[in-house]
C-alpha positions as CSV (number, residue, x, y, z in Angstrom):
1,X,28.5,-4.4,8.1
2,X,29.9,-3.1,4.9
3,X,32.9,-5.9,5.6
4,X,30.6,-8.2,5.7
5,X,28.5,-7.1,2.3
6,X,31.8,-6.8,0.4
7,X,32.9,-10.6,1.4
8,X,29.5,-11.6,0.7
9,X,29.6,-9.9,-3.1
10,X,33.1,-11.6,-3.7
11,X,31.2,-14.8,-2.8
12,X,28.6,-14.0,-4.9
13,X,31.0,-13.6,-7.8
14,X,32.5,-16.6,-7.1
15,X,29.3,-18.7,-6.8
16,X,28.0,-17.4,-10.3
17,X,31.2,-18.0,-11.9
18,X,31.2,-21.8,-10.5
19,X,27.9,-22.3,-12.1
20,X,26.9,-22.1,-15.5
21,X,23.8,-20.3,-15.7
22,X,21.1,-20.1,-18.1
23,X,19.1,-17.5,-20.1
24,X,16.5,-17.1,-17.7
25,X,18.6,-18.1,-14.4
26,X,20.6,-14.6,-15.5
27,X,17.5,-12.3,-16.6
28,X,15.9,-13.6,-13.0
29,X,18.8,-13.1,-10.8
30,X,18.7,-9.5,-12.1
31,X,15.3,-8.4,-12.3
32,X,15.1,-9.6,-8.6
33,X,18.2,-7.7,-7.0
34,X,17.3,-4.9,-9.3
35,X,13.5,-5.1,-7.5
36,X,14.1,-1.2,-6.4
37,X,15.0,0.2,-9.7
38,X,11.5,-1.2,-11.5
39,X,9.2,0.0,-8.4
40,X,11.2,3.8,-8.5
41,X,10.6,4.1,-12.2
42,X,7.2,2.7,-11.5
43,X,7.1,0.0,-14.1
44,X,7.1,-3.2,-12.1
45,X,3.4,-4.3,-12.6
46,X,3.8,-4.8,-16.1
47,X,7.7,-4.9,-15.8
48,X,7.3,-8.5,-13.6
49,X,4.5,-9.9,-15.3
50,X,6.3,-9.2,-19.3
51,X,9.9,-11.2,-17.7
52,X,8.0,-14.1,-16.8
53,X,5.5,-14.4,-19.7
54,X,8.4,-14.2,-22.0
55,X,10.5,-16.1,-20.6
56,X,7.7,-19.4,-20.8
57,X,6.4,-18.0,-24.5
58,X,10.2,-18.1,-25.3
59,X,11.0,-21.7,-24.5
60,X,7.1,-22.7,-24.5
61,X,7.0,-26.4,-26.0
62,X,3.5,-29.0,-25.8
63,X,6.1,-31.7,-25.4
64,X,8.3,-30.9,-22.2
65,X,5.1,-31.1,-20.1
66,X,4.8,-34.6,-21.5
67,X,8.1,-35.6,-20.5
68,X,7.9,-33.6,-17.1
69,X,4.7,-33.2,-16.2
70,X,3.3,-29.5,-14.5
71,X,2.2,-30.1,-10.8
72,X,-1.5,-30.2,-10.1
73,X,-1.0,-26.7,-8.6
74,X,-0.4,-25.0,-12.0
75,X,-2.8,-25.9,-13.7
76,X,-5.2,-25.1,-10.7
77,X,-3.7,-21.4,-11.0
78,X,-4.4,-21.9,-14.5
79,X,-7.8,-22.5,-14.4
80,X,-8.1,-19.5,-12.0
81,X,-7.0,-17.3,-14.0
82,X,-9.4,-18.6,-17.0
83,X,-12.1,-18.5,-14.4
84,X,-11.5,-14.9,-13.7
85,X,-10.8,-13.7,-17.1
86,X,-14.5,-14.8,-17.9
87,X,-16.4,-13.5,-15.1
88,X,-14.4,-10.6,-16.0
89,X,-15.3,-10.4,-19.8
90,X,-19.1,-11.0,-18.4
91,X,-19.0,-7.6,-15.9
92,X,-17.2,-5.9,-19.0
93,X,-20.2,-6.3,-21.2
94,X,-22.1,-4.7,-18.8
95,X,-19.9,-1.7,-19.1
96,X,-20.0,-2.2,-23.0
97,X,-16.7,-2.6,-22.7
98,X,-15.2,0.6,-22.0
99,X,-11.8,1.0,-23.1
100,X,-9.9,1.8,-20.0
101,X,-12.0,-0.8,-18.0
102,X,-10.5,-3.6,-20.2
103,X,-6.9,-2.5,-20.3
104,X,-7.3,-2.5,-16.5
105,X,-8.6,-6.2,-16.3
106,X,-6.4,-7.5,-18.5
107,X,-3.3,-5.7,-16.4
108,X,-5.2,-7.5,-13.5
109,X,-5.4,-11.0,-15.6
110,X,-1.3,-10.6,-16.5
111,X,0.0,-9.5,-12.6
112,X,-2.8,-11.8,-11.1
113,X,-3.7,-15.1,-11.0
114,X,-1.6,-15.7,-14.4
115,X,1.6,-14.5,-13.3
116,X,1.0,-16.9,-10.5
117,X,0.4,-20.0,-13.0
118,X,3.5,-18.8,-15.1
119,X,5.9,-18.7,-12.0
120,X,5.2,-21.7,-11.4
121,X,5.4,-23.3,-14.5
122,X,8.6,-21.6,-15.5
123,X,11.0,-24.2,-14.0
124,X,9.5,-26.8,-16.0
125,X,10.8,-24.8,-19.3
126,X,13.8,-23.4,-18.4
127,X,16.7,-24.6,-15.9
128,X,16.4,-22.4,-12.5
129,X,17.8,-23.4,-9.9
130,X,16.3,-22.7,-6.4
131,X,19.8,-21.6,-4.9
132,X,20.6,-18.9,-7.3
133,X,17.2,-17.5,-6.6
134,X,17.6,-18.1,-2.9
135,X,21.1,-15.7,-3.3
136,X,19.3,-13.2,-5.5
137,X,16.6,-12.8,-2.9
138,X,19.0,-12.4,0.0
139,X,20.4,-9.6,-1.7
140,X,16.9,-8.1,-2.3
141,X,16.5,-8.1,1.7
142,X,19.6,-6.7,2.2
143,X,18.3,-3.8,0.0
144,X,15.5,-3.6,2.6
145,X,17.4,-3.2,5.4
146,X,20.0,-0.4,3.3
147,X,16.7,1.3,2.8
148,X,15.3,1.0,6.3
149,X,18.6,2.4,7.9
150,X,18.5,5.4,5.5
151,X,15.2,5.9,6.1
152,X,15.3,5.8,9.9
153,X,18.3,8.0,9.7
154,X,16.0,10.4,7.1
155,X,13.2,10.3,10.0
156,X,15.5,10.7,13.2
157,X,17.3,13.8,11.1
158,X,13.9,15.8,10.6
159,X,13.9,15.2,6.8
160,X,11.2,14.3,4.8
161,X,11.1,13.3,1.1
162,X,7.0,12.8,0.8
163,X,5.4,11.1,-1.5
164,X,5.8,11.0,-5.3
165,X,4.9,8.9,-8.6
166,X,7.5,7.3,-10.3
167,X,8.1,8.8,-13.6
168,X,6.8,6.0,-15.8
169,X,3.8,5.7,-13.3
170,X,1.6,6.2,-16.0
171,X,2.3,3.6,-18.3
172,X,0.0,1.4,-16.5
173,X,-3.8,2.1,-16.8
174,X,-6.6,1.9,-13.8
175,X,-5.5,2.9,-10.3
176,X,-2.2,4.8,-9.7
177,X,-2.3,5.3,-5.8
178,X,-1.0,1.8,-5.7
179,X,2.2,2.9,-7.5
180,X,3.0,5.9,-5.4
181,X,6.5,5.6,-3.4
182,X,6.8,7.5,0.1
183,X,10.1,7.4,0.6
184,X,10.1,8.7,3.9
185,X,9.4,6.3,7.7
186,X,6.8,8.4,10.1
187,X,6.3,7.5,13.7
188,X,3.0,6.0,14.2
189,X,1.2,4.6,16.8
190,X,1.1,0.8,17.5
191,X,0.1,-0.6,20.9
192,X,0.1,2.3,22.5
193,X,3.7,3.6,21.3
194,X,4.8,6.3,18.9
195,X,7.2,3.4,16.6
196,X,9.1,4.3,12.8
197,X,6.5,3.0,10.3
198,X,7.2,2.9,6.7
199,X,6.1,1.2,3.0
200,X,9.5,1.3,2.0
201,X,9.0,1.7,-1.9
202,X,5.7,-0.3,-1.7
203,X,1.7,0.3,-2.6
204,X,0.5,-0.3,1.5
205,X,2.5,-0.6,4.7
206,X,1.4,-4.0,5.0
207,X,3.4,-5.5,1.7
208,X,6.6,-5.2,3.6
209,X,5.2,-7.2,6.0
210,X,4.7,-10.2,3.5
211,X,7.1,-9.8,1.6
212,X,9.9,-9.9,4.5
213,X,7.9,-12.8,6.0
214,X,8.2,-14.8,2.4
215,X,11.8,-13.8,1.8
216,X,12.9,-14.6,5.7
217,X,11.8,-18.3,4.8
218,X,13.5,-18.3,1.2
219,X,17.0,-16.9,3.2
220,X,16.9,-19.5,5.5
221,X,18.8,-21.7,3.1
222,X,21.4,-19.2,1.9
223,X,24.5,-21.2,1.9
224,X,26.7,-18.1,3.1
225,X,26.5,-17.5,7.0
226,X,27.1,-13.3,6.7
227,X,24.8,-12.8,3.6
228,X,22.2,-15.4,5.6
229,X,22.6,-13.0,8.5
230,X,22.5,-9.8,6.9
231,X,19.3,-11.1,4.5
232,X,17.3,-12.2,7.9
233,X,18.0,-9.0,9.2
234,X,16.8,-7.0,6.7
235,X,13.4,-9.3,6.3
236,X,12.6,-9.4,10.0
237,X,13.4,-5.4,9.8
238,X,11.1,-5.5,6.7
239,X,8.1,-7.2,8.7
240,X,8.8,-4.7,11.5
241,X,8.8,-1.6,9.9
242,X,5.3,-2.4,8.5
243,X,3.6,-2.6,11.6
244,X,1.4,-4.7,10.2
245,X,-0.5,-7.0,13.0
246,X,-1.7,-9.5,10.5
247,X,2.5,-9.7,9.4
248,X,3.6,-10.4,13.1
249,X,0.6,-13.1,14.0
250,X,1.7,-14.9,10.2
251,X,5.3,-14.9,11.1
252,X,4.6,-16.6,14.7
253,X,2.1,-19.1,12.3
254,X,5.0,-20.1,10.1
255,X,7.4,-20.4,12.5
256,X,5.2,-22.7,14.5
257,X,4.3,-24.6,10.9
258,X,8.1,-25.2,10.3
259,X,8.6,-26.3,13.8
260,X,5.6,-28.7,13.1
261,X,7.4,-30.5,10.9
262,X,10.0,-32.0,13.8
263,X,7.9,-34.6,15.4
264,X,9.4,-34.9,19.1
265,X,9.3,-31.0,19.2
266,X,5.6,-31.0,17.3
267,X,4.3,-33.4,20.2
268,X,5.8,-30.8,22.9
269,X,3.9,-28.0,21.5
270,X,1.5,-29.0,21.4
271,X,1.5,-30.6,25.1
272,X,2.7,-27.1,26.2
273,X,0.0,-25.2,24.4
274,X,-3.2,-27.1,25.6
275,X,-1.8,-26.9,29.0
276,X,-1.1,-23.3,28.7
277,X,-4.6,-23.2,27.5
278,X,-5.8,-25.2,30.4
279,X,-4.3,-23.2,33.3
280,X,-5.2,-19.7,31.9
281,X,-8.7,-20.4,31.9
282,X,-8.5,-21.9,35.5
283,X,-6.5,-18.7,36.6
284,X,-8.9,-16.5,35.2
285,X,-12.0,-17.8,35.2
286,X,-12.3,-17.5,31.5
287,X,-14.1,-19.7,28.8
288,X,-12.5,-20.8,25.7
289,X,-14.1,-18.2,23.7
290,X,-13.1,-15.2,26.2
291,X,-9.5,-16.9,25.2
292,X,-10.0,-16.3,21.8
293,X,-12.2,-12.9,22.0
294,X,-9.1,-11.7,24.5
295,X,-6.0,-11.4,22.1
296,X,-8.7,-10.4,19.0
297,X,-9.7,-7.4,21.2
298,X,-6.0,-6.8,21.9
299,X,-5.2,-7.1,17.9
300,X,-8.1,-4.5,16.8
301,X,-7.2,-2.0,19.6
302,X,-3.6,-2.0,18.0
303,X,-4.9,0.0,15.4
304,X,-8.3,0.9,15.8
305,X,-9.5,2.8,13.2
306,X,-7.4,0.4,10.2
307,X,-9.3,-2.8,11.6
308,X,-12.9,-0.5,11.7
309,X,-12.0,0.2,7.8
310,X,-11.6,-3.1,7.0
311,X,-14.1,-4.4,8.5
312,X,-16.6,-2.1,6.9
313,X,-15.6,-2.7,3.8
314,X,-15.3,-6.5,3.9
315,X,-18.7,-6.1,5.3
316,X,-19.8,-3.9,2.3
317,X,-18.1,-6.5,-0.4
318,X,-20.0,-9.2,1.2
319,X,-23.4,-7.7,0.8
320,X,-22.6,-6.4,-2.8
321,X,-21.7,-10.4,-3.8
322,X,-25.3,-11.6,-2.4
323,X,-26.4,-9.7,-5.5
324,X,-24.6,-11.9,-7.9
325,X,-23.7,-14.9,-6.0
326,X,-22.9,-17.3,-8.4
327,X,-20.4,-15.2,-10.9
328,X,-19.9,-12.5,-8.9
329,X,-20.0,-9.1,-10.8
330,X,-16.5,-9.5,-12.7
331,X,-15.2,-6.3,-12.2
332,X,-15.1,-3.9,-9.3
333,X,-18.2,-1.6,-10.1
334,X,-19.0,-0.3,-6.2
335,X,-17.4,1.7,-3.8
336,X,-18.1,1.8,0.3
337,X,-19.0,4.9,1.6
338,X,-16.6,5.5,4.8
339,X,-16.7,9.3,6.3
340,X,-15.5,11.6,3.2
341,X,-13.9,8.6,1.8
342,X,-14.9,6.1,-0.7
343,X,-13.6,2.9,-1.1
344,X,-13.5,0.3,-4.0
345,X,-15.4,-2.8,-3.1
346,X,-12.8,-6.0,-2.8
347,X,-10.2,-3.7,-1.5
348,X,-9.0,-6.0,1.6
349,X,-9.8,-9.2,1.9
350,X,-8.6,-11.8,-0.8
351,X,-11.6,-14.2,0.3
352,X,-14.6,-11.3,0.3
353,X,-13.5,-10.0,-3.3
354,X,-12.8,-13.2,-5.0
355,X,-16.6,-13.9,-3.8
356,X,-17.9,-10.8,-4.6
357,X,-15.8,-10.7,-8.2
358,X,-16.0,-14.0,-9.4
359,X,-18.6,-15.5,-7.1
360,X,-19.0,-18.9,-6.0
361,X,-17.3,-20.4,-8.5
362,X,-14.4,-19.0,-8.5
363,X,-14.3,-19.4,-4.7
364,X,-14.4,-23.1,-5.5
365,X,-11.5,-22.9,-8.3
366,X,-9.4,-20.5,-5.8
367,X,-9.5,-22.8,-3.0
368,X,-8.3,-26.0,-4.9
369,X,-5.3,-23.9,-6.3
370,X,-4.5,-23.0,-2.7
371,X,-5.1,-26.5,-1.5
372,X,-3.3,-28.0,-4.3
373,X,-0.4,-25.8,-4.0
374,X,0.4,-26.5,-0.2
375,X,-0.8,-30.2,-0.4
376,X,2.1,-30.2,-3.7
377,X,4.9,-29.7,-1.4
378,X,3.3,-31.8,1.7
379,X,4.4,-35.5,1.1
380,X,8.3,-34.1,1.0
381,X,7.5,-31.6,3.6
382,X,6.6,-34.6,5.7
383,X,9.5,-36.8,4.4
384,X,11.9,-34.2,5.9
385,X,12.7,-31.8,2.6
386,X,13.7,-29.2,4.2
387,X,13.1,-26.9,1.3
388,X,9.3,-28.2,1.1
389,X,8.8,-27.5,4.8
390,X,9.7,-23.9,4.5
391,X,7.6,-23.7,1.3
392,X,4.6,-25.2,3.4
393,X,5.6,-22.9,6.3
394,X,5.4,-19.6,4.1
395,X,2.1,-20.6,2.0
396,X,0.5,-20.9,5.5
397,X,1.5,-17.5,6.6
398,X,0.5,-16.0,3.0
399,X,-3.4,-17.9,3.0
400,X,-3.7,-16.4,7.0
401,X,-2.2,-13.0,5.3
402,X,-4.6,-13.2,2.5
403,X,-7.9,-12.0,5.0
404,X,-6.0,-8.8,4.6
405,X,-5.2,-7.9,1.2
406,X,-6.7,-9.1,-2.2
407,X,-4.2,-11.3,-3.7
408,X,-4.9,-10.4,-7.6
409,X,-3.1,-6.8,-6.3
410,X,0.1,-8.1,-4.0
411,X,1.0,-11.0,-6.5
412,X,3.8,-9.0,-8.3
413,X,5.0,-7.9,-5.0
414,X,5.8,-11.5,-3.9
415,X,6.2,-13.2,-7.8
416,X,10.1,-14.2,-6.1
417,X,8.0,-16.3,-3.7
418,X,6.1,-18.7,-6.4
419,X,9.5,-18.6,-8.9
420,X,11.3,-20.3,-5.8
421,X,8.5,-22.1,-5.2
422,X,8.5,-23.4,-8.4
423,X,12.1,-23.8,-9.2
424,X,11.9,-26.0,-5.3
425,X,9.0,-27.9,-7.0
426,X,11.1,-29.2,-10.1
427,X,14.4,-30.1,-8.1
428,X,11.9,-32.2,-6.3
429,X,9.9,-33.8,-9.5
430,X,13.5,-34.8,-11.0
431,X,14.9,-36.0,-7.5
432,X,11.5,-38.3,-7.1
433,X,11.6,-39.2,-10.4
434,X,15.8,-40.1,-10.0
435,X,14.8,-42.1,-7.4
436,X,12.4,-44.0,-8.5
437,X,14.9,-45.0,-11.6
438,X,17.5,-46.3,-9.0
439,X,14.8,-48.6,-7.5
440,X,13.7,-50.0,-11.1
């Protein structure tokens, strides 16, 4: 393994010394491969947001979009965050605007919906290209799996590290308890079986499940076979480790979404599954919603009391946005009462607390900047762009994902996945665009 990781760095070496890379190419490459430094000194939710912001206020010019126009999807993202920074300003007043309420939200604006709109938007200013961040994000998954082999070997030895808060922790106003890092893997059960569960250096033990999902896709086209291998490994190790349900059922989504995309194998799917379908019902007697009902019952039981806590509060959020249907309240001003614990309203599901923060109209601007976004990369999906069908493969996992965790919170978590996304959609502009010259 270390053979292997020492050929791949000399590769590496050679690869960026081939290449003549810009500005932001370099400060990118870094702050990804350094991802575990910024979440151990606890600085990455304003650390991730600052890079990118900067980087598109550095080079930020009203004529480039002119020449090369954004995609439909940035400005969607756009015009979420706008959205949300005004039903935001609107709960604020009704909290006369107390001072640690509005460095929280505009923390939230900056690693939210924004960050989002600037990933995107950054290949359109600077020159990125999607390979370098494809390398720079295999070597952040071969960080996970480093991590997940010293942690296992931490947890098999008796030795645990605990919990702590990064030292600069405390930089960032609102919430901390997403910023604390448990170091140390726990057994845990999960169907029945006592398996190694661990956040790695994350906020929940369901962000390594994304984020291993996201950069499994992205590593797929890493040009070198050993650092392909090793970065797989260390994503589907990632999405394991989490024990996340919601992870497992996403990554069997995209895989089946990426498949989709090769039409003799699409048709014998989907011949396969509806006779699947067919004969299981005949063999036991069961309906097409006891086929449905079956697995769900199977998923919940997985972890009882997580999908009982989840529910209850999605539940809660849902009656709190009745009260304000329309704009939502803005901010999070409620908590759900759960045993001795009590939970902030809009604390799981992406869907409830966009309703229950920003209401009905931001549901509206939050599902045309997810529909935009996939339907951006569906027409060279389709075509047989390999790089769009993977891009269409992972958005699909992350909107099923989404039912799980709020979106606003994970987005500087997975920032990597809308850069590449980004940097895929601008290699694609200019290639239709190249085209379209030869043809004229």
């Amino acid at each position: 393994m270390l053979k292997a990781i020492d050929k791949s760095f000399l590769f590496k070496q050679e690869y960026l010394k081939s290449t003549k890379l810009s500005f932001a190419e370099r400060i990118l490459y870094l702050t990804i491969v350094l991802t575990p430094v910024w979440w151990l000194l606890g600085i990455q939710p304003l650390f991730y947001p600052t890079v990118v912001i900067s980087l598109l206020a550095l080079s930020f010019d009203f004529d480039k979009p002119i020449r090369e126009p954004l995609p439909m999807c940035a400005w969607a993202w756009l015009a979420m965050s706008i959205v949300m920074l005004g039903t935001a300003l609107i709960g604020l007043s009704s909290v006369n605007f107390e001072l640690i309420k509005v460095a929280s939200t505009l923390v939230t604006f900056f690693k939210g919906y924004f960050l989002i709109f600037a990933c995107l938007s950054l290949s359109f200013w600077h020159k990125i290209d999607s390979r370098l961040i494809t390398r720079a994000v295999a070597w952040m998954a071969i960080g996970y799996l480093v991590l997940i082999c010293l942690q296992l070997i931490l947890l098999f030895a008796g030795i645990n590290i605990g919990a702590f808060y990064p030292p600069l922790a405390n930089l960032t106003p609102g919430n901390k308890l997403s910023l604390m890092v448990n170091f140390s893997a726990s057994f845990k059960p999960f169907f029945g079986m006592n398996l190694p569960r661990s956040s790695l250096y994350m906020g929940d033990y369901p962000i390594p499940g994304i984020c291993g999902l996201l950069s499994f896709f992205i590593c797929l086209r890493e040009p070198n076979t050993r650092l392909r291998n090793l970065a797989l490994a260390g994503s589907l190790s990632a999405v394991f480790i989490s024990q996340s349900r919601l992870a497992f059922v996403c990554l069997a989504i995209a895989i089946a979404t990426n498949a989709s995309f090769k039409n003799f194998l699409a048709r014998q799917v989907y011949l396969w599954f509806i006779a699947s379908t067919a004969f299981v019902c005949t063999l036991w007697e069961w309906t097409l919603s006891d086929l449905i009902n079956k697995p769900l019952e199977v998923f919940n039981q997985a972890r009882q009391a997580s999908s009982t806590d989840r529910e209850f509060v999605v539940r809660k959020t849902l009656e709190a946005w009745q009260e304000s249907p329309w704009l939502g309240w803005g901010i999070a001003q409620g908590t759900a009462n759960w045993h001795t614990y009590k939970i902030q309203l809009g604390s799981f599901s992406t869907y409830a607390a966009v309703l229950y923060l920003h209401g009905i109209l931001g549901f509206i601007f939050f599902i045309a900047a997810l529909a935009t976004t996939v339907g951006t990369f569906w027409k060279s999906a389709v075509e047989g762009n390999q790089l769009c069908q993977q891009a269409v493969a992972g958005l699909v996992a992350l909107y099923v994902f989404l039912q799980g965790l709020p979106l606003s919170w994970i987005s500087v978590y997975i920032w990597f996945f809308f850069i590449w996304l980004g940097a895929v959609l601008s290699e694609t502009q200019k290639k239709q665009r190249s085209n379209l010259k030869r043809i004229w």
